[in-house]
MISEVEX-672759 format. One record per residue (C-alpha): x, y, z; residue in three letters; residue number from 0. Coordinates in steps of 0.001 Angstrom, whole numbers. Layout:
<nodes>
px X, py Y, pz Z, rest ALA, nr NUM
...
</nodes>
This chain:
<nodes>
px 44412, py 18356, pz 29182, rest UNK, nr 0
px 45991, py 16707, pz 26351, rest UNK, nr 1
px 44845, py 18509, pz 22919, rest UNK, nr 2
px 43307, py 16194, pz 20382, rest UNK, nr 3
px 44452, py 18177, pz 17062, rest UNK, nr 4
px 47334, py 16721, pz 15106, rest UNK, nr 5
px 50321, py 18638, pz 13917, rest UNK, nr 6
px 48984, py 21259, pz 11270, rest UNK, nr 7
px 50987, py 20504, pz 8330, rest UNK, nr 8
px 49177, py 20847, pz 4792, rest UNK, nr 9
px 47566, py 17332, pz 3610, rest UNK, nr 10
px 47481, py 16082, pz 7558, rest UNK, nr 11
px 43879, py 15678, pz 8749, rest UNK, nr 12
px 42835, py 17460, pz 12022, rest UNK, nr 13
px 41544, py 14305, pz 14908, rest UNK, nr 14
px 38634, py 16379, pz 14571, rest UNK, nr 15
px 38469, py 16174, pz 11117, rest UNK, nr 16
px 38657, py 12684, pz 10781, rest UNK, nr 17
px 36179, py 11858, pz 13801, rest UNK, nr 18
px 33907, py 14495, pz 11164, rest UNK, nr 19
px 34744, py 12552, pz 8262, rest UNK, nr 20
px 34227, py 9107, pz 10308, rest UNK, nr 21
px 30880, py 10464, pz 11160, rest UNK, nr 22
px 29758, py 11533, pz 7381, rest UNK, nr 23
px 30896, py 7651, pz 6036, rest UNK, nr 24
px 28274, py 5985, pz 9059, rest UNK, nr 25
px 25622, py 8632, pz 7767, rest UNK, nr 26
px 26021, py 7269, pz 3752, rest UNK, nr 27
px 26307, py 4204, pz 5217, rest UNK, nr 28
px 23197, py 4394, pz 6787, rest UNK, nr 29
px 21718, py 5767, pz 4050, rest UNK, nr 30
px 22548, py 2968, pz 1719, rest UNK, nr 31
px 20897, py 676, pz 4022, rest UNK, nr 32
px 18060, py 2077, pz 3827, rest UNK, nr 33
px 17542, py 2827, pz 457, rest UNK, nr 34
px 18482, py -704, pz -77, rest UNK, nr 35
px 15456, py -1268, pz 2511, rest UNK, nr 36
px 12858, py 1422, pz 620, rest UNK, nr 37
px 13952, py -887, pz -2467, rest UNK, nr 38
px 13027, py -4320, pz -1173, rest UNK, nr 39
px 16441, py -5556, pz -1900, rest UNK, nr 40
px 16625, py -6843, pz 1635, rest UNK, nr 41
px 15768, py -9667, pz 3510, rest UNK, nr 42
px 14750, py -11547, pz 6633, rest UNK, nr 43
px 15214, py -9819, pz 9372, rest UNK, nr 44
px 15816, py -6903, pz 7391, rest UNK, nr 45
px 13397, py -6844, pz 5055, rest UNK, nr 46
px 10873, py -3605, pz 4649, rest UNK, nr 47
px 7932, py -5659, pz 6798, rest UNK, nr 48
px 10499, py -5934, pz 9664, rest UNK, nr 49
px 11200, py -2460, pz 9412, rest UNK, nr 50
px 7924, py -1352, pz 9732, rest UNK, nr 51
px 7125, py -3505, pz 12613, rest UNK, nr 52
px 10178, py -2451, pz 14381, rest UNK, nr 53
px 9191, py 1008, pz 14101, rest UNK, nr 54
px 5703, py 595, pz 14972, rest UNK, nr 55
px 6797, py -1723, pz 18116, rest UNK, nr 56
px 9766, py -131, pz 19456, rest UNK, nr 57
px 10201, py 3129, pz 18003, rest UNK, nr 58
px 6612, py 3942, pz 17398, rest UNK, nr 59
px 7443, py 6338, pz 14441, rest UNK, nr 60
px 5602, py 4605, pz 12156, rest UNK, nr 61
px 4460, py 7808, pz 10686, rest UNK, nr 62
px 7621, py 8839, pz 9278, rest UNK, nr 63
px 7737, py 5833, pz 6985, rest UNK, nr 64
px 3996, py 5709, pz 6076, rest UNK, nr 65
px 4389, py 9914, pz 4793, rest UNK, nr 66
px 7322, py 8293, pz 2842, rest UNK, nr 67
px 5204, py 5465, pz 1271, rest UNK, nr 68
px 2233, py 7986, pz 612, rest UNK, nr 69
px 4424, py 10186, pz -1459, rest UNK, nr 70
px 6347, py 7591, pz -2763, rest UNK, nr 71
px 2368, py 6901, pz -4509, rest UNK, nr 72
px 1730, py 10302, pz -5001, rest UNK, nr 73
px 4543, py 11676, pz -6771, rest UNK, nr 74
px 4025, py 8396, pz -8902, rest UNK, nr 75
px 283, py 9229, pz -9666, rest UNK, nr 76
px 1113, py 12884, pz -10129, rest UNK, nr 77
px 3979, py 12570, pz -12785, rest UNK, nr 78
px 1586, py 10394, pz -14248, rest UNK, nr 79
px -1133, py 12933, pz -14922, rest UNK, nr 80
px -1596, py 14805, pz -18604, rest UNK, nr 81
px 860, py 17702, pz -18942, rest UNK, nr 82
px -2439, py 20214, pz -19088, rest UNK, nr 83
px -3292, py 18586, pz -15708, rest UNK, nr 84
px 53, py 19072, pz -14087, rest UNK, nr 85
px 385, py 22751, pz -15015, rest UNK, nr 86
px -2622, py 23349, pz -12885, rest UNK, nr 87
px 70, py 22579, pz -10153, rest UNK, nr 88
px 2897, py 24153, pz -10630, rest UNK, nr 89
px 5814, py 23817, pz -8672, rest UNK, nr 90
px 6298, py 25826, pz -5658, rest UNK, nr 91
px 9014, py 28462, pz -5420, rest UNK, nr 92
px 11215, py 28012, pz -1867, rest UNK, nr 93
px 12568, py 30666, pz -616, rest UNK, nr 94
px 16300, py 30726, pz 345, rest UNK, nr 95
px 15910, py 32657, pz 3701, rest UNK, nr 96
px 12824, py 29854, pz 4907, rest UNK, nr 97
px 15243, py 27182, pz 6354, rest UNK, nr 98
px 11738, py 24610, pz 6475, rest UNK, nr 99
px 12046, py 25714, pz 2213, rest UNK, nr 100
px 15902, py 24848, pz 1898, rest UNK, nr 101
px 16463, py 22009, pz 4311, rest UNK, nr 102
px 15911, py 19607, pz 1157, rest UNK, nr 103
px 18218, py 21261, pz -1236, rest UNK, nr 104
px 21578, py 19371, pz -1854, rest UNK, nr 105
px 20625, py 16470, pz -820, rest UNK, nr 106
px 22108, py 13482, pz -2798, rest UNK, nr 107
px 19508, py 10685, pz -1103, rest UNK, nr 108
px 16228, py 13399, pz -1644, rest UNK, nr 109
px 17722, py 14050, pz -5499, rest UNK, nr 110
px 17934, py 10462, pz -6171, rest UNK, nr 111
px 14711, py 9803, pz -4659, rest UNK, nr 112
px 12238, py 12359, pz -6350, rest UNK, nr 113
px 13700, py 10688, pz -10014, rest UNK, nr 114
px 11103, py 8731, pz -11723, rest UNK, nr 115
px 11349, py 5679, pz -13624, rest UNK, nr 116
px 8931, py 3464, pz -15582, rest UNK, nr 117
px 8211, py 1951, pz -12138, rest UNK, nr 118
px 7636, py 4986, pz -10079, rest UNK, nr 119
px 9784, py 6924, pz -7848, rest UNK, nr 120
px 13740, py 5528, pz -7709, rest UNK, nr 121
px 16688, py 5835, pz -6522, rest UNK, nr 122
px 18907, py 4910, pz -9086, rest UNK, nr 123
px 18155, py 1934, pz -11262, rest UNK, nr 124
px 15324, py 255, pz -8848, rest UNK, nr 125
px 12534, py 1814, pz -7739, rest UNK, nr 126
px 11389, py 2280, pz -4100, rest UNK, nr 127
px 9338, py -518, pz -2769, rest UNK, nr 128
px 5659, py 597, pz -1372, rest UNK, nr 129
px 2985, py -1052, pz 165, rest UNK, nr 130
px 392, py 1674, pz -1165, rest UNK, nr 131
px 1871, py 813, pz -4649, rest UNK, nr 132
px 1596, py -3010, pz -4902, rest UNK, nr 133
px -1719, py -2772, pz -3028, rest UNK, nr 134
px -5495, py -2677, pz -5433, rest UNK, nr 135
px -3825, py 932, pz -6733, rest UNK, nr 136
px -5698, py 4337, pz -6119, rest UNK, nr 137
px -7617, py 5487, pz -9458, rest UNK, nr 138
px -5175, py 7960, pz -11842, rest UNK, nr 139
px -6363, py 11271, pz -12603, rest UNK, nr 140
px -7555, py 14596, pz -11114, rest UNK, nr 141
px -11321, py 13689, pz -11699, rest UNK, nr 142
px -11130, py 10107, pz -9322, rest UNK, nr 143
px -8664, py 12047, pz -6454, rest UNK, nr 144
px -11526, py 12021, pz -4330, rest UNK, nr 145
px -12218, py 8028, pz -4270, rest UNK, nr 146
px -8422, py 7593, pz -2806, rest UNK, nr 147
px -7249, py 8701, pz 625, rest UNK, nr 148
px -3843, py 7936, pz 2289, rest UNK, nr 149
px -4264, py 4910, pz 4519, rest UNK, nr 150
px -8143, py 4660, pz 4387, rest UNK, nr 151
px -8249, py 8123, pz 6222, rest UNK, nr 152
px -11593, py 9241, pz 5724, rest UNK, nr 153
px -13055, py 12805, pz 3620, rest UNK, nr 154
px -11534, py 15334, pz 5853, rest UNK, nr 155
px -14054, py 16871, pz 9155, rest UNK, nr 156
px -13322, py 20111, pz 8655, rest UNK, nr 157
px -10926, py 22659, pz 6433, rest UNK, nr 158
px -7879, py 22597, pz 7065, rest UNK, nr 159
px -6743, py 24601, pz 4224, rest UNK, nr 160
px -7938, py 27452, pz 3076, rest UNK, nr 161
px -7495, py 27324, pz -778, rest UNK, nr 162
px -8649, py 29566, pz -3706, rest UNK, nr 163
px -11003, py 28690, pz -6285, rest UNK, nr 164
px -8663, py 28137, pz -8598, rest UNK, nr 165
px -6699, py 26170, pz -6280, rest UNK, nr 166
px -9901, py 23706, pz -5374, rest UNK, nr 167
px -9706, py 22796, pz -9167, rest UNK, nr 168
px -6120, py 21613, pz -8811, rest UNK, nr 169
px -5605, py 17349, pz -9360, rest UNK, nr 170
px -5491, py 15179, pz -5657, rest UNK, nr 171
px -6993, py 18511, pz -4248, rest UNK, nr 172
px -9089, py 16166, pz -1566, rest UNK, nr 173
px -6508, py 13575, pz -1614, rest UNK, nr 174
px -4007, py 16334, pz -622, rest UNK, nr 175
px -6214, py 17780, pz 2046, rest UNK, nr 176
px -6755, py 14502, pz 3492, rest UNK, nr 177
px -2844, py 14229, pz 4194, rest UNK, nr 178
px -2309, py 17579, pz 5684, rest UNK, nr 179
px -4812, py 16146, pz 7971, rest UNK, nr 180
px -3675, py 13516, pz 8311, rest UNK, nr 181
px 118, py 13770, pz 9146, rest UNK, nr 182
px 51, py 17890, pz 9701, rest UNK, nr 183
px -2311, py 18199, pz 12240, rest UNK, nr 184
px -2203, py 18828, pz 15619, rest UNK, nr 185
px -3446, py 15849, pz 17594, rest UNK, nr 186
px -3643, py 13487, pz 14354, rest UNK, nr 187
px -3331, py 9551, pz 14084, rest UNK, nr 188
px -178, py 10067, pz 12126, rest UNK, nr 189
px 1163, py 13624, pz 13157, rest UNK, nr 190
px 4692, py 14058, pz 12438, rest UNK, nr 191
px 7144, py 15170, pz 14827, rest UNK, nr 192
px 8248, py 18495, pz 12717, rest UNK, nr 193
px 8931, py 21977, pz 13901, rest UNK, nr 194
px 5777, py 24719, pz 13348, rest UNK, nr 195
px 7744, py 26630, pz 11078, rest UNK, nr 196
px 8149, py 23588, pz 8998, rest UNK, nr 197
px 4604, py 22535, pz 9304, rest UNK, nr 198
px 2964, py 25907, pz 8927, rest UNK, nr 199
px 5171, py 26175, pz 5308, rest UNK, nr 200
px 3918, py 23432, pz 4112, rest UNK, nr 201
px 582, py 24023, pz 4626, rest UNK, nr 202
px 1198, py 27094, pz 3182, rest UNK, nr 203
px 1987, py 25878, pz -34, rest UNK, nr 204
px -115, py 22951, pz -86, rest UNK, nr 205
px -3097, py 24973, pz 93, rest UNK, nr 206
px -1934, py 26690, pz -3153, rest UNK, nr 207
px -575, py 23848, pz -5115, rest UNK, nr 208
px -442, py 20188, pz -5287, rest UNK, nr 209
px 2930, py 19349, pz -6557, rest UNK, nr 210
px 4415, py 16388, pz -5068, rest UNK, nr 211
px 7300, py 18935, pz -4405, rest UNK, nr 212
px 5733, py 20759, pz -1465, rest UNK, nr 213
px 6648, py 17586, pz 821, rest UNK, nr 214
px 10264, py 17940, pz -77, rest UNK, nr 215
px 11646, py 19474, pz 3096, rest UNK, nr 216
px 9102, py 16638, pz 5779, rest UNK, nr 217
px 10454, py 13499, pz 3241, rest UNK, nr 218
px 14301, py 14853, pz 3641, rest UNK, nr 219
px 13768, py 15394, pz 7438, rest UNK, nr 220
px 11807, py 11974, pz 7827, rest UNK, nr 221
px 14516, py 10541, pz 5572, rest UNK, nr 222
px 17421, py 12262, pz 7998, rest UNK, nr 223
px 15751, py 10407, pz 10785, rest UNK, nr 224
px 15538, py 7060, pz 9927, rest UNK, nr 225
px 18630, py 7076, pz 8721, rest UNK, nr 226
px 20598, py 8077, pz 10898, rest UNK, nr 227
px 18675, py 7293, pz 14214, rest UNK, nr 228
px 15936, py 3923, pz 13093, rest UNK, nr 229
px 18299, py 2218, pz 10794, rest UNK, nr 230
px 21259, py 2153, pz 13134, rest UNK, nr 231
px 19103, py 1043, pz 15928, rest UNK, nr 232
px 17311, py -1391, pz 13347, rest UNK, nr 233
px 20073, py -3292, pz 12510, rest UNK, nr 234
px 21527, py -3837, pz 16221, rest UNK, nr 235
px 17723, py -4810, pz 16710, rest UNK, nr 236
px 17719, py -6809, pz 14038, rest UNK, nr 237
px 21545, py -8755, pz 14778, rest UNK, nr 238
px 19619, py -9990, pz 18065, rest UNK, nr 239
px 18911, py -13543, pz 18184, rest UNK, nr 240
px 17441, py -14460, pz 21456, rest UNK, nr 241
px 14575, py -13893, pz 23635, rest UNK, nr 242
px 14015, py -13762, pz 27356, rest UNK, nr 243
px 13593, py -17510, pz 27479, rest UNK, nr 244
px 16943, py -18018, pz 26188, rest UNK, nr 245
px 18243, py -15127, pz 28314, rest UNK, nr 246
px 17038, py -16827, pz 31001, rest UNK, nr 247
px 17971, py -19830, pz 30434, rest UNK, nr 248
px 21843, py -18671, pz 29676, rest UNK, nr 249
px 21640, py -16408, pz 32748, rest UNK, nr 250
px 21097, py -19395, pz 35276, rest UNK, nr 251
px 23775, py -21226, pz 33175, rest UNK, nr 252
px 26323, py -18551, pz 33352, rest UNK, nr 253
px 25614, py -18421, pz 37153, rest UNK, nr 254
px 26370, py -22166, pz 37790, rest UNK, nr 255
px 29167, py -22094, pz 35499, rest UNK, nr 256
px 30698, py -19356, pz 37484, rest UNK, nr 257
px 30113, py -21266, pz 40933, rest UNK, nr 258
px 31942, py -24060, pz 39728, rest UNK, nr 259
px 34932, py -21877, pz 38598, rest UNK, nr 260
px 34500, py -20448, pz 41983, rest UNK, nr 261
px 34265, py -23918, pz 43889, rest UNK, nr 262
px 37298, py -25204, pz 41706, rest UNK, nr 263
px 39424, py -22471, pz 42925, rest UNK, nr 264
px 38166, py -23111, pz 46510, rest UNK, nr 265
px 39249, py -26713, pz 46268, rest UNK, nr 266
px 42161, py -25902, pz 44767, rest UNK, nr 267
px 43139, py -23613, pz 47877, rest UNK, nr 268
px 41540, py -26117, pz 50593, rest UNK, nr 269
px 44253, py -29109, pz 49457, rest UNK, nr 270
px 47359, py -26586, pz 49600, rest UNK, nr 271
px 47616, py -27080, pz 45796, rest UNK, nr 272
px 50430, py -24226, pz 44056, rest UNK, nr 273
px 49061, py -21280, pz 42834, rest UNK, nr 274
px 49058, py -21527, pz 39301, rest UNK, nr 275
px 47015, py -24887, pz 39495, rest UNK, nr 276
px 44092, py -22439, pz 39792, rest UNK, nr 277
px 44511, py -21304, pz 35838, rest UNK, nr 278
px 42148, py -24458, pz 34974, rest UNK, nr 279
px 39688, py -22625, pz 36564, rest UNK, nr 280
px 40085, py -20285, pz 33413, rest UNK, nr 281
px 37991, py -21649, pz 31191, rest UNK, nr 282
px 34926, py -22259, pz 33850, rest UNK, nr 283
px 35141, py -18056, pz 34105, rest UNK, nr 284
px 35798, py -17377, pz 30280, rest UNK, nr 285
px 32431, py -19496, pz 29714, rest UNK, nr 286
px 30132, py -17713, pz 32090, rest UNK, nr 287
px 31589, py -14034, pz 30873, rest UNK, nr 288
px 30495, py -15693, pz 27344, rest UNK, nr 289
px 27108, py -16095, pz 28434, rest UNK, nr 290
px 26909, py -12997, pz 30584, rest UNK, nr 291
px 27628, py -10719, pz 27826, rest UNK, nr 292
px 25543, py -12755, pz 25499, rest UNK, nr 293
px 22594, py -12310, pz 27761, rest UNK, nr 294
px 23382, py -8311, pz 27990, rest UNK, nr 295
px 23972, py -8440, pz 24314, rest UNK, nr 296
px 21137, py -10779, pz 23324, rest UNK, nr 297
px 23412, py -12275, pz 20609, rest UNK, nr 298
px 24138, py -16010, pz 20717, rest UNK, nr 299
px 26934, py -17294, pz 19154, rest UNK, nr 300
px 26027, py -20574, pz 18902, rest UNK, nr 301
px 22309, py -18810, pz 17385, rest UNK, nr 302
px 24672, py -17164, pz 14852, rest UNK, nr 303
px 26704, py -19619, pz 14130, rest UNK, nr 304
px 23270, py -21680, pz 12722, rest UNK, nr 305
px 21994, py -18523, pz 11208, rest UNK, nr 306
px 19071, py -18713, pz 13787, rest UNK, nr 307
px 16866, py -15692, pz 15293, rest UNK, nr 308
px 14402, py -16102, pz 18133, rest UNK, nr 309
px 11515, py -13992, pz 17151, rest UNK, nr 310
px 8260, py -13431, pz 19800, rest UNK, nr 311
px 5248, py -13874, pz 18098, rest UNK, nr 312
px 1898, py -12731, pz 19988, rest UNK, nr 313
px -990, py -15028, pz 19280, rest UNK, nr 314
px -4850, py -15695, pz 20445, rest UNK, nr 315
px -4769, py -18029, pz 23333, rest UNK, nr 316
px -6607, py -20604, pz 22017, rest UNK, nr 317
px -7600, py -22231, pz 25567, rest UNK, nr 318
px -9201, py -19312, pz 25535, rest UNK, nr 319
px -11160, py -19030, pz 22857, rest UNK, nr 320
px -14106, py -21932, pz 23887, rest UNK, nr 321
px -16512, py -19950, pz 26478, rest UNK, nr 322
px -14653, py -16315, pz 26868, rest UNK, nr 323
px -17196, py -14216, pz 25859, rest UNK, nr 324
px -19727, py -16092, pz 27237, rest UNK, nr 325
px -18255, py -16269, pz 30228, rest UNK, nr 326
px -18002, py -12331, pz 30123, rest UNK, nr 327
px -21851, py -11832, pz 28973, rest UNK, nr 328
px -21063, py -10268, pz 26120, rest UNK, nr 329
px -23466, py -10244, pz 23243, rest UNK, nr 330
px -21042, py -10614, pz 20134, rest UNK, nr 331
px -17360, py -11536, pz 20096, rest UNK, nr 332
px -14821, py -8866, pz 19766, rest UNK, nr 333
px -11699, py -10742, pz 18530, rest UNK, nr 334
px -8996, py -7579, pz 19703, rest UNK, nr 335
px -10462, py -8545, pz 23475, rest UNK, nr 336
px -9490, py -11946, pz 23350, rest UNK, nr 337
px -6212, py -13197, pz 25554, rest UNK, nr 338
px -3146, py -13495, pz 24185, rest UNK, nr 339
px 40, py -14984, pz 24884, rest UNK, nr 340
px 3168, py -14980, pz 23006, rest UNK, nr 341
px 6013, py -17729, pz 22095, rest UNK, nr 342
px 9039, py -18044, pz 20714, rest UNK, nr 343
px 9446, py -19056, pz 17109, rest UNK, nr 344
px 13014, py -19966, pz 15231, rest UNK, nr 345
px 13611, py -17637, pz 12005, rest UNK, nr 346
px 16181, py -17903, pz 9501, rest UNK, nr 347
px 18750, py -15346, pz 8949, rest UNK, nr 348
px 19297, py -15072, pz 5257, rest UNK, nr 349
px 20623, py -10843, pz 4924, rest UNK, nr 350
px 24281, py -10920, pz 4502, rest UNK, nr 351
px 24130, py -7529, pz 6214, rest UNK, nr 352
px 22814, py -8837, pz 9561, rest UNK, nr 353
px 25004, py -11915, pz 9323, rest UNK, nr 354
px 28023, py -9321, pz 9371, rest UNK, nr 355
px 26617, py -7806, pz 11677, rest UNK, nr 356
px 26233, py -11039, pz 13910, rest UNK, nr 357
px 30276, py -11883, pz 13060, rest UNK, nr 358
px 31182, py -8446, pz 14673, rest UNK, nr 359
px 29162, py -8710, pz 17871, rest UNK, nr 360
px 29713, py -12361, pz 18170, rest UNK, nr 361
px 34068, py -11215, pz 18302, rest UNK, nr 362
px 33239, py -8722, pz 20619, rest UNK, nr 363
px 31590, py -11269, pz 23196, rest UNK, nr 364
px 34721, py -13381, pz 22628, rest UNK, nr 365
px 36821, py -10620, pz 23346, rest UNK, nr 366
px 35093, py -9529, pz 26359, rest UNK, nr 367
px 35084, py -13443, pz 27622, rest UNK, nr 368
px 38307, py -13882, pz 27551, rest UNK, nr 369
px 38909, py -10406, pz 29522, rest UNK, nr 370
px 36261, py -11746, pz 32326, rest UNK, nr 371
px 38043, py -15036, pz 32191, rest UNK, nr 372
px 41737, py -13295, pz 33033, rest UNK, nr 373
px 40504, py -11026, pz 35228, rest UNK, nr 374
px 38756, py -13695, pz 37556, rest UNK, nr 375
px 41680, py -16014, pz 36859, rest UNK, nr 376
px 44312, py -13421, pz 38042, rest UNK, nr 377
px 42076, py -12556, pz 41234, rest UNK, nr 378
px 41897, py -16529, pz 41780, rest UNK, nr 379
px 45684, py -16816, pz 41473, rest UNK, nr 380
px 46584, py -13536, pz 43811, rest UNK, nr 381
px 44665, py -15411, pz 46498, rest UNK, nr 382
px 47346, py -16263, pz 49330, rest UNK, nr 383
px 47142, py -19808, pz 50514, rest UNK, nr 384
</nodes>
């Protein structure tokens, strides 16, 4: 087996080496997408509303960007607190041995992101873009904690933490207990997928402090997953253009175009006609293994080329509507039981990143044409007459 290490000679990178260093440079890349994302600085289809459906849609991880969003607030509404206030809080102390503690230590993307600014939380110059922020805001200060929980979650059912006197009287103290609940409990709307020892450590601290900084270590690993598993598979999500209608549609295309390339050659061969008189059947099997791997891809060229995206919008069926619930018996409508039925609507692609995205795919389908296109070319050609 053939060894993949280069020659060892000082200032010469290992193949593995690079591959690691290859790997690092997609992972900031990723990263910078997504903070661009968190920002707002994004748009359509890339925008942080499409990210939010994707994930709720396809992933279903929502959760990981809504415990983002909530501390994005809470940090915000924390920092913003009287200095006599905030030292009821005080920071908790990680230990280096607890690797739930230290997974969010040296962390550029966690550093940058637990900076405030006159906006809020940032990461660099802008700050993060939240839905809980530029909603009608949560009340500030300790006293009004209780008339704000994450997401509408209601007053917490039972205790989940088991805090001291002292530590009842701390700022957000329902607020906080509400979010344990909510994303730290077993069986929750919104648990996150963490290990125990990083769950049970932060309840530990969170039932004896209320510093933003007892989420660290959930944000960085929430953070770690979107962006390098949701934002990857965002944007390839996100560089599709067309829907199964279209697919469709290009399928049964691709099929007749490749029975004509197929009936050319056959005609070709019936009247006697030299051999490389079948190469005009070249571009009849370069076309279909266009459309083929556009179909598999779900990337149209010509889509691209407009700066189009097929998006599938679900919607009431309104033919429906007129007589459904009577027709059922039922005494008062219930809007979430009506049918629906989706269709295809045209968006416009306006983020540079997707479009560049779009370029790349759209050269690989052109590469992998014109490979179909010789391949059944050269089999139509070997064929003896």
């Amino acid at each position: 087996m053939a060894n993949h290490t280069a020659v060892t000679i000082d200032g010469v990178e290992t193949a593995l080496d690079v591959k690691k260093r290859k790997q690092q440079l997609n992972v900031l890349h990723n990263e910078s997408i997504l903070v661009r994302i968190l920002q707002g600085k994004t748009c359509t289809p890339l925008s942080l509303s499409d990210f939010r459906t994707y994930l709720e849609k396809k992933e279903f991880s929502e959760e990981n960007l809504d415990v983002l969003e909530w501390f994005i607030s809470y940090r915000h509404r924390f920092m913003a607190l009287p200095e006599s206030e905030r030292a009821l809080s005080p920071a908790p102390v990680f230990s280096a041995e607890n690797e739930a503690d230290t997974a969010h230590t040296g962390d550029n993307l966690v550093k940058a992101l637990f900076s405030t600014s006159q906006n809020g939380v940032g990461v660099g110059a802008a700050p993060l873009k939240s839905s809980i922020l530029t909603a009608d805001g949560p009340p500030t200060g300790a006293t009004a904690s209780a008339e704000w929980l994450p997401f509408g979650c209601p007053p917490p059912e039972k205790v989940v933490l088991t805090c001291t006197e002292d530590a009842k009287r701390q700022p957000f103290r329902t607020e906080i207990n509400a979010a344990i609940q909510l994303f730290f409990t077993t069986g929750a709307s919104k648990e996150l997928n963490i290990t125990s020892a990083m769950r049970k450590s932060i309840c530990d601290k969170a039932a004896s402090t209320t510093h933003p900084d007892v989420f660290a270590p959930v944000v960085k690993h929430c953070l770690d997953i979107m962006g390098t598993s949701s934002v990857p598979a965002f944007m390839h999500y996100a560089a599709q253009n067309v829907q199964t209608p279209a697919r469709i549609s290009r399928t049964v295309a691709a099929s007749l175009t490749s029975l004509l390339g197929v009936l050319l050659v056959a005609l070709l061969i019936h009247n006697n006609v030299t051999r490389w008189s079948r190469v005009s059947a070249f571009p009849l099997f370069a076309t279909a293994g266009l459309l083929y791997v556009a179909v598999y891809s779900k990337m149209c060229p010509l889509r691209m080329a407009a700066r189009k995206k097929e998006i599938l919008v679900t919607e009431v069926d309104p033919d429906a509507k007129r007589g459904f619930f009577k027709r059922l018996k039922q005494p008062s409508p219930d809007k979430s039981q009506l049918p629906t039925r989706s269709k295809v609507v045209i968006q416009i692609v306006e983020e540079p990143l997707v479009l560049s995205r779009q370029a790349k795919m759209t050269l690989w389908i052109c590469v992998w044409a014109v490979i179909a296109g010789v391949v059944m070319t050269a089999i139509a050609v070997a064929i003896p007459l």
